[in-house]
N, C-alpha and C positions, 0 to 999 in steps of 0.2 A: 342975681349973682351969676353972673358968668361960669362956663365950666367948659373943658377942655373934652372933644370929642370922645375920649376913650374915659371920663369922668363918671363914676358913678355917686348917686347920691342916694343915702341910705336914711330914710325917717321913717317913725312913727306914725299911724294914721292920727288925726285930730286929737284923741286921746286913746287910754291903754287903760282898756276894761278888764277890770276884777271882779268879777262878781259872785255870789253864793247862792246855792237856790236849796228848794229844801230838799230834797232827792237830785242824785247826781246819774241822772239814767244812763250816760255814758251818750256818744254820738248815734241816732239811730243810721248807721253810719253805712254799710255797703251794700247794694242791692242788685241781682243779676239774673238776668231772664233773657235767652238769645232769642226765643220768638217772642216777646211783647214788644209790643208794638204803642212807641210813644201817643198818649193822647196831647202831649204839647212837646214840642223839638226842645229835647233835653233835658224832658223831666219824666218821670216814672208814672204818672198821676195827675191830675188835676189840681190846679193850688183848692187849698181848703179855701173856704168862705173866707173872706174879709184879709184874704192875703195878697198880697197885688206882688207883680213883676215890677224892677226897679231896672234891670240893663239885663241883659244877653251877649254876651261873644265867642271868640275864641281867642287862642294866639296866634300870635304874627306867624306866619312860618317861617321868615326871615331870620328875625328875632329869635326864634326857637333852633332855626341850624345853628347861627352861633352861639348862643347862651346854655344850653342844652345839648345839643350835640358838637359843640367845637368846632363845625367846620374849616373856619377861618385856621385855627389852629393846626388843623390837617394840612391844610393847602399852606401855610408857613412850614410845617417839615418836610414837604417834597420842595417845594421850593428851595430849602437849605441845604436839600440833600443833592440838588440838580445846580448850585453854587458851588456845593463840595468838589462834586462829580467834575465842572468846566476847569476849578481852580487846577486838582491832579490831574489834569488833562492838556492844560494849556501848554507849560515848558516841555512835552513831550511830541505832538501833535500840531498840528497846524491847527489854526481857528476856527475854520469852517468845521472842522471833525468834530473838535473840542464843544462847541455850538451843538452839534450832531449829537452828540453822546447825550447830553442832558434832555432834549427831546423826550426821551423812555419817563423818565420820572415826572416831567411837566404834566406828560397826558396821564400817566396812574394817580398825581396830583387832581387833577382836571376831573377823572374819574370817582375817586374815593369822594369828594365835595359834592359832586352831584348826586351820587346817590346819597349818602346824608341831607342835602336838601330836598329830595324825593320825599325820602323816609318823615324829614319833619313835616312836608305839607302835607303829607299823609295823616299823620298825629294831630296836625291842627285841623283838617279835613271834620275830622270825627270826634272830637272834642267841643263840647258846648260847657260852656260856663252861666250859672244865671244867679241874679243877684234880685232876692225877694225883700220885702222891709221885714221878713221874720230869720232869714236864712241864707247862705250861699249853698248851692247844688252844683256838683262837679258832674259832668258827666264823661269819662273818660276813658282810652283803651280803644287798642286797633284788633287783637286777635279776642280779647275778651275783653265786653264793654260792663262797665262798672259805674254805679253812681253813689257819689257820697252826700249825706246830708250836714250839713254844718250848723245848726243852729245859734244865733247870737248868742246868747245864753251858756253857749258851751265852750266860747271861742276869750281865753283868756286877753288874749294880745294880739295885734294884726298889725305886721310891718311890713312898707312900700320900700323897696327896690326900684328907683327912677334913672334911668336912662336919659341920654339930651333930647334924641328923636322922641320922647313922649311915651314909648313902649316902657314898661316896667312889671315888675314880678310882686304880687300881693301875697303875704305868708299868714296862716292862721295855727298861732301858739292856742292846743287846745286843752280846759280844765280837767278833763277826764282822765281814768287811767287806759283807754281803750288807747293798746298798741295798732298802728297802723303800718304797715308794710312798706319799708321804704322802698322797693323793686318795684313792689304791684300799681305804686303810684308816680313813678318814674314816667317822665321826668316831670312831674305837676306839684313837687314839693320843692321846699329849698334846699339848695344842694347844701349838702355835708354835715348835715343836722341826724344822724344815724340815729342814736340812743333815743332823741325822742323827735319824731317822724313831724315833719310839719307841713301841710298840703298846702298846697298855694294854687293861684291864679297866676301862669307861667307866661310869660312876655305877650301881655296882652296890649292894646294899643289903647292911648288917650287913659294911660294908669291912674293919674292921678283921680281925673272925673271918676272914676270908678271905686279909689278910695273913700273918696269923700261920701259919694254916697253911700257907700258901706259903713262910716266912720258915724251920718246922721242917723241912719238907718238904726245902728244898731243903739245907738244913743238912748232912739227913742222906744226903739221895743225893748230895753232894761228899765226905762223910766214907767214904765207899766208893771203896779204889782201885781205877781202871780196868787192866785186865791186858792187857798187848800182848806178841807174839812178837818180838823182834828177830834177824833173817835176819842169818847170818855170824859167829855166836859159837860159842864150845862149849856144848853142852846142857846145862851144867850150870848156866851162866849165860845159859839162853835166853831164860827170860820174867822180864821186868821191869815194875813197879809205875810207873804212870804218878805 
């Protein structure tokens, strides 16, 4: 399907997992230590046994000045405001003047864009994203860094945000009631979802590959039942298949 450069296109990963488990532990969700010191780039820890890495990234920083922080939107208001500026200018002034005058707003234009794109390469600089077949791990934050854990298992719904260039925003609707901070996870969640916080993987590149893996991954670690003891039965019917 064809689509028009400024077209976005909004799906569901492969499918939109519901699931129940038998305690709802809540996300073991934020963890922070300014002197530890990562044993794997972007994780707290060592993956347990028999958990393997599926991808690693960050986001674009491109992607992130404009989707994120607006830039383009910036540099469109001084723009319009140095169009304004030529138009009241022109029937009064000669043209080279009129030319002249708008100058001032082109370069505070010029300025304000740049440092927002500083700012995002900065955010993506220091931001790792990693995708395990049991988990997504955010790790993220420029003045205080923060790491979320996301387990499959906790992750009701996951919706891709696709761009034409291939970059896209991955959202995780989560089952628990553990509130999340919409500020503290800025900008790595989806925008305007306030009331209930939804973390994402924020204009990373080659999105889609990266849903799908998320979308098999998580497929197959719910297709494995979880085994619990249930205390006060005969042993014969002690452990039961969540």
């Amino acid at each position: 399907m064809a689509v028009g450069p400024s077209m976005r296109m909004t799906c569901g990963l492969k499918r939109r997992y519901k699931t129940k488990t038998g305690s709802q532990r809540g996300i073991p969700a934020v963890s922070h230590d300014d002197f530890h010191v990562e044993p794997i780039k972007g994780l707290p820890e060592p993956l347990p046994k028999g958990e393997n890495m599926l991808w690693q990234g960050r986001p674009d920083w491109l992607a992130l000045s404009r989707d994120a922080l607006l830039a383009h939107w910036v540099l469109g208001y001084f723009a319009f405001l140095a169009l304004w500026r030529f138009a009241s200018l022109i029937d009064i002034v000669p043209l080279g003047q009129s030319m002249f005058a708008t100058i001032p707003m082109l370069i505070m234009g010029l300025v304000a864009a740049g440092i927002l794109a500083f700012f995002s390469a900065i955010m993506a600089r220091l931001t790792v994203y990693t995708v395990t077949d049991a988990r997504v791990v955010m790790r993220i934050g420029v003045l205080l860094t923060l790491t979320l854990n996301l387990p499959y298992r906790q992750i009701a719904n996951a919706m891709l945000e696709l761009r034409e260039n291939g970059t896209g925003t991955i959202a995780f609707e989560t089952m628990n009631k553990t509130k999340l901070s919409y500020l503290v996870l800025w900008p790595h969640m989806r925008p305007w979802h306030m009331a209930r916080t939804q973390p994402a993987l924020r204009c990373i590149p080659n999105a889609q590959h990266v849903a799908d893996l998320i979308a098999d991954a998580a497929e197959a670690r719910l297709s494995v039942p979880q085994v619990s003891r249930v205390i006060g039965v005969e042993p014969s019917s002690a452990v039961a298949a969540e």
